[in-house]
C-alpha positions in Angstrom: 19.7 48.8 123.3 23.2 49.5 122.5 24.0 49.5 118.7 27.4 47.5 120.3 25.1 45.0 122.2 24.4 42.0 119.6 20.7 40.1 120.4 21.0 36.6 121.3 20.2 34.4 118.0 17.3 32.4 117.5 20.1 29.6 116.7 21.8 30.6 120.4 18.5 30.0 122.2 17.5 26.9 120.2 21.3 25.5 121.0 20.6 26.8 124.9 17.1 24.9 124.9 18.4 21.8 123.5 21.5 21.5 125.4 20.3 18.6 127.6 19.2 16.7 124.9 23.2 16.6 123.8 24.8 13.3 123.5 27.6 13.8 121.5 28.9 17.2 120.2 31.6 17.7 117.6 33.2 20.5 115.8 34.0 20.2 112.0 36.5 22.2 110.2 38.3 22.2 106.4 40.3 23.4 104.1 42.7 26.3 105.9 44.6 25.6 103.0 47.1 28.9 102.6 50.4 29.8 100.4 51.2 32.4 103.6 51.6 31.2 106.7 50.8 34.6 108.3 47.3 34.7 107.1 46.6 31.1 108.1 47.6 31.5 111.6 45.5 34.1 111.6 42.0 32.0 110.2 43.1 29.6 112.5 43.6 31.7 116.1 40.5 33.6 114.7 38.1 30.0 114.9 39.7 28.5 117.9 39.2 32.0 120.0 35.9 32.0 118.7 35.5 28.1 119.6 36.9 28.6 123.2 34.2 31.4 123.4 31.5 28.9 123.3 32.7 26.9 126.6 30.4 23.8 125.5 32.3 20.1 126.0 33.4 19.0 122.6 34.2 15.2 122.4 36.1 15.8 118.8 37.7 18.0 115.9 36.8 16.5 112.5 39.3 18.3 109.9 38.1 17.1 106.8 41.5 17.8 104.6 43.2 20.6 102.8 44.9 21.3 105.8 47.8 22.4 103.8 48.7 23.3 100.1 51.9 23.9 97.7 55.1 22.1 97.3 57.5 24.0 99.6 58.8 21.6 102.0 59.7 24.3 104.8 56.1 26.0 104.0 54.4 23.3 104.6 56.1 21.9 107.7 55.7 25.2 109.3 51.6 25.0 108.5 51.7 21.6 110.0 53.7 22.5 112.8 51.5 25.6 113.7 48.5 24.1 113.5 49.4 21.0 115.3 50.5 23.4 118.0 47.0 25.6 117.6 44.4 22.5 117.7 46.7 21.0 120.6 45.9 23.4 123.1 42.4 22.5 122.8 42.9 19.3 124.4 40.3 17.5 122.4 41.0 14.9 120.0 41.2 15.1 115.8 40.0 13.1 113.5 41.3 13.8 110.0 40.8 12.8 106.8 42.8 14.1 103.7 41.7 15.8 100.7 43.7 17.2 97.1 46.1 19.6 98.5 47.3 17.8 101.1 49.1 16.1 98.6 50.8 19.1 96.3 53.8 18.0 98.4 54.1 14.2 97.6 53.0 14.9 94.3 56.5 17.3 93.6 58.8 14.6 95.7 58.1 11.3 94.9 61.1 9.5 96.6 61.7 10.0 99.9 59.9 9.1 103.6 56.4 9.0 103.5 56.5 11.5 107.0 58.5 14.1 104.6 55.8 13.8 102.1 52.4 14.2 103.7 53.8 16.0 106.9 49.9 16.6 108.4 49.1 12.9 107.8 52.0 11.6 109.5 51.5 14.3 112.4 48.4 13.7 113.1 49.2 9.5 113.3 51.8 10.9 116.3 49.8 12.6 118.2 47.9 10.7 121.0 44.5 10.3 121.0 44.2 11.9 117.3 43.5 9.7 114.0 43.6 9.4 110.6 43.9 6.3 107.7 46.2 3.8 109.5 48.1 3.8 105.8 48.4 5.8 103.1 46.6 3.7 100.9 43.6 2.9 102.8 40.5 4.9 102.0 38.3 5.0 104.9 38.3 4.2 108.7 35.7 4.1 111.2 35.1 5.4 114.8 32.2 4.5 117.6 30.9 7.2 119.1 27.8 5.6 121.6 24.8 4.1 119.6 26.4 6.6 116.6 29.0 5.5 113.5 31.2 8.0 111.4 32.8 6.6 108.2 35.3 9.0 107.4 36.4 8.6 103.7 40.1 10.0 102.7 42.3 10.7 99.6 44.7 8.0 99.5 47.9 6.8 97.5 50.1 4.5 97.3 53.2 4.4 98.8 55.2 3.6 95.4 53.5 6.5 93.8 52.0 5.2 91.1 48.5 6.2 91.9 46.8 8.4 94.1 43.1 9.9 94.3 41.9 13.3 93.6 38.8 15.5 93.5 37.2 11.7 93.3 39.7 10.1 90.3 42.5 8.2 90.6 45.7 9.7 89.0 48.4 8.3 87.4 48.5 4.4 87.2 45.0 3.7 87.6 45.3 0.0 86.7 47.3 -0.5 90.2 44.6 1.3 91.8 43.8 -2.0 94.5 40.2 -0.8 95.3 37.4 -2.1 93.2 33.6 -1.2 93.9 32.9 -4.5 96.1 35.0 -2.7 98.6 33.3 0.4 98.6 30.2 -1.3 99.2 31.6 -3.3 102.2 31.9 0.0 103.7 28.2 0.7 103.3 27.2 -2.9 103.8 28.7 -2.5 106.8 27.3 0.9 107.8 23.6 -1.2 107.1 24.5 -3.5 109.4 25.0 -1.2 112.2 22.2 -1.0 114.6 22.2 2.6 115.5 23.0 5.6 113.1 25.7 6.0 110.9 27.2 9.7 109.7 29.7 9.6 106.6 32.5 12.7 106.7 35.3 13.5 103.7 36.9 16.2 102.2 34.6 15.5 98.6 30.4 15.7 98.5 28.2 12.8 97.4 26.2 12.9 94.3 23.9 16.0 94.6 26.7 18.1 96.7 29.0 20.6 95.6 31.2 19.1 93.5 31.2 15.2 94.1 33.7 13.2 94.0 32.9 10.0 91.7 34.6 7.6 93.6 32.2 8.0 96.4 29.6 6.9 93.7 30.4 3.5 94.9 29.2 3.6 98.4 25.2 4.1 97.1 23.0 3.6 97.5 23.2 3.9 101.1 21.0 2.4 104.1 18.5 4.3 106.1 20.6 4.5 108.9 22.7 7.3 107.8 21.5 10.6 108.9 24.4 12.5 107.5 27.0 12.9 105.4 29.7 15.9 106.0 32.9 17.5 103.6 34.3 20.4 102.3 36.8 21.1 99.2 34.0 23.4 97.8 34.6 26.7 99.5 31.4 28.5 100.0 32.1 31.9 98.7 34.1 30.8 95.8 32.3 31.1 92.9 35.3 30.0 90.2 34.9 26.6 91.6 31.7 26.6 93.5 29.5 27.9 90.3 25.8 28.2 90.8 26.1 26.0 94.0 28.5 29.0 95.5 26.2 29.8 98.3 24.7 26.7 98.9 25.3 24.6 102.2 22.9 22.3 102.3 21.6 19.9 99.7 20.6 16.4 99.7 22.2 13.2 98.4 20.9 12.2 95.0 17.6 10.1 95.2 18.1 9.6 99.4 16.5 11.4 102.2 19.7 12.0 103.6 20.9 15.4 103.8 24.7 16.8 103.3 26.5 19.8 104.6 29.6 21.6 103.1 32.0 23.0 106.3 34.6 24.8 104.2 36.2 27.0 104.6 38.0 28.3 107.5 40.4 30.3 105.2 38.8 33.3 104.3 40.5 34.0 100.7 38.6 32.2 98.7 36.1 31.1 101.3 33.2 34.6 102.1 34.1 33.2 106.1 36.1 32.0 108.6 33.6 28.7 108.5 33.2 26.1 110.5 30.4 23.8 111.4 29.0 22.9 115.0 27.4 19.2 115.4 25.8 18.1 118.0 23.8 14.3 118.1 20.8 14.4 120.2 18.7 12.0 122.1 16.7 10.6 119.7 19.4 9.9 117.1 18.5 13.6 115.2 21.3 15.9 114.3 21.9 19.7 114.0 24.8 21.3 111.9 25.4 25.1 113.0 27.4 26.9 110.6 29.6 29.5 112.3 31.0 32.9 111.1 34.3 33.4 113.4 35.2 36.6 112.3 31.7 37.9 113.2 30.9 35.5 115.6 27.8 34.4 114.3 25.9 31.5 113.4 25.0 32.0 110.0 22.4 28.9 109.7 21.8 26.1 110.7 20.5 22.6 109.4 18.1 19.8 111.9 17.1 16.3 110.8 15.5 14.2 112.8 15.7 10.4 112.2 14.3 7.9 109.6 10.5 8.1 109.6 10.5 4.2 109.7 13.1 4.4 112.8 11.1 2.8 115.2 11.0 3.2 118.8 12.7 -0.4 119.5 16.1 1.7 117.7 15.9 4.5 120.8 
């Protein structure tokens, strides 16, 4: 064999065996997050040729936040704009949530139009068939997918600036802050009420994830239908934040049998990879997470859970 002829992956052939068993397939992405615009274009065309190169129906983008960074206005317009143009060719619609940087900007300019101070979020809230929070103070929305629920969990603020969250605190005013932990648990009471399986994606872990965010301490415990939870923030490769857990992609939710994958980064700086993450929901309610190196157009590993042991047959 060729030393330029690459084998075919044990991950290709088990994604090429279970292709049939496919009912929804989604692909996940954080944190391009860049102070040059150059270099971000670059992460960015370098995933979406490597996504195109794949030719499998995608039914959604999930950006879980840091799409931007830094509090220069024309910088950051031109990382919206370019990346709104990017991800728009793909014809497939987004799904974003935000995380810490993507308010540097509305943290420098506190008066002015909301559209001028989190340019992605009020983008993404143009853009047909794309979503986000349906206001800048709400923390979470929720989208039906077939038998399958995703809670996707977002920084928020308030439109007076007087609070907003961050890496799982609230900031400044925190007394106006006008979420208390009976609404987080309405979110997971009513993820228990759903009758088929629930996924949870944000930019910040859960307890036992790289570096959780301690707001989201109020959503557990959770129920037994969720099979997932997804987020980024924690660039894998970046070992000033990332610590002992640099490496790690995979690690479960304190005290739950419910496992949780990091997706960041697709910026290569501080993340080791242009990363993002393949999910695809099968059959039988399981899940797999494929994490992808787009540079070398590789899947680096991969994560399969099937569902709850006590998730009987009356739930198929």
């Amino acid at each position: 064999m060729s030393s330029a002829v690459r084998a075919v992956s044990p991950v290709d052939i088990t994604l090429q065996a279970l292709r049939s068993r496919v009912k929804w397939r989604f692909w996940l992405l954080s944190d391009l997050q860049q102070s040059n615009l150059a270099q971000a274009k670059r992460c960015l065309q370098t995933a979406v040729e490597d996504f195109r190169s794949w030719q499998l129906p995608c039914q959604g983008i999930w950006y879980l936040g840091d799409a931007v960074e830094g509090s220069n206005v024309e910088l950051v317009q031109q990382m919206t704009n370019m990346q709104c143009h990017i991800l728009g060719t793909l014809q497939t619609p987004v799904h974003y949530v935000m995380g810490n940087h993507d308010f540097d900007l509305w943290k420098e300019h506190g008066s002015g139009p909301v559209d001028e101070r989190v340019p992605f979020w009020s983008m993404v809230r143009q853009q047909t068939g794309w979503r986000t929070t349906a206001d800048l103070s709400q923390f979470h929305y929720t989208v039906q997918f077939g038998r399958w629920l995703v809670v996707f969990l977002s920084d928020h603020a308030s439109v007076q600036h007087d609070w907003f969250t961050s890496h799982g605190k609230v900031r400044g005013q925190s007394h106006a802050y006008p979420w208390c932990s009976e609404d987080y648990q309405a979110v997971t009471a009513a993820a228990a009420a759903w009758s088929g399986p629930v996924i949870l994606a944000s930019h910040y872990a859960l307890a036992g994830g790289n570096r959780p965010a301690p707001l989201l301490d109020q959503l557990l415990p959770l129920p037994n239908n969720v099979m997932l939870h997804c987020y980024g923030h924690s660039h894998i490769g970046d070992a000033i934040w990332g610590k002992e857990h640099v490496h790690r992609k995979i690690a479960g939710v304190h005290y739950h049998d419910v496992p949780q994958v990091n997706v960041s980064s697709l910026e290569d700086r501080r993340g080791s990879e242009v990363r993002s993450v393949l999910l695809e929901l099968y059959d039988d309610d399981s899940v797999g997470a494929y994490f992808r190196d787009h540079r070398r157009r590789t899947w680096a590993d991969a994560l399969m859970h099937g569902p709850p042991l006590d998730w009987g047959l009356e739930n198929i």
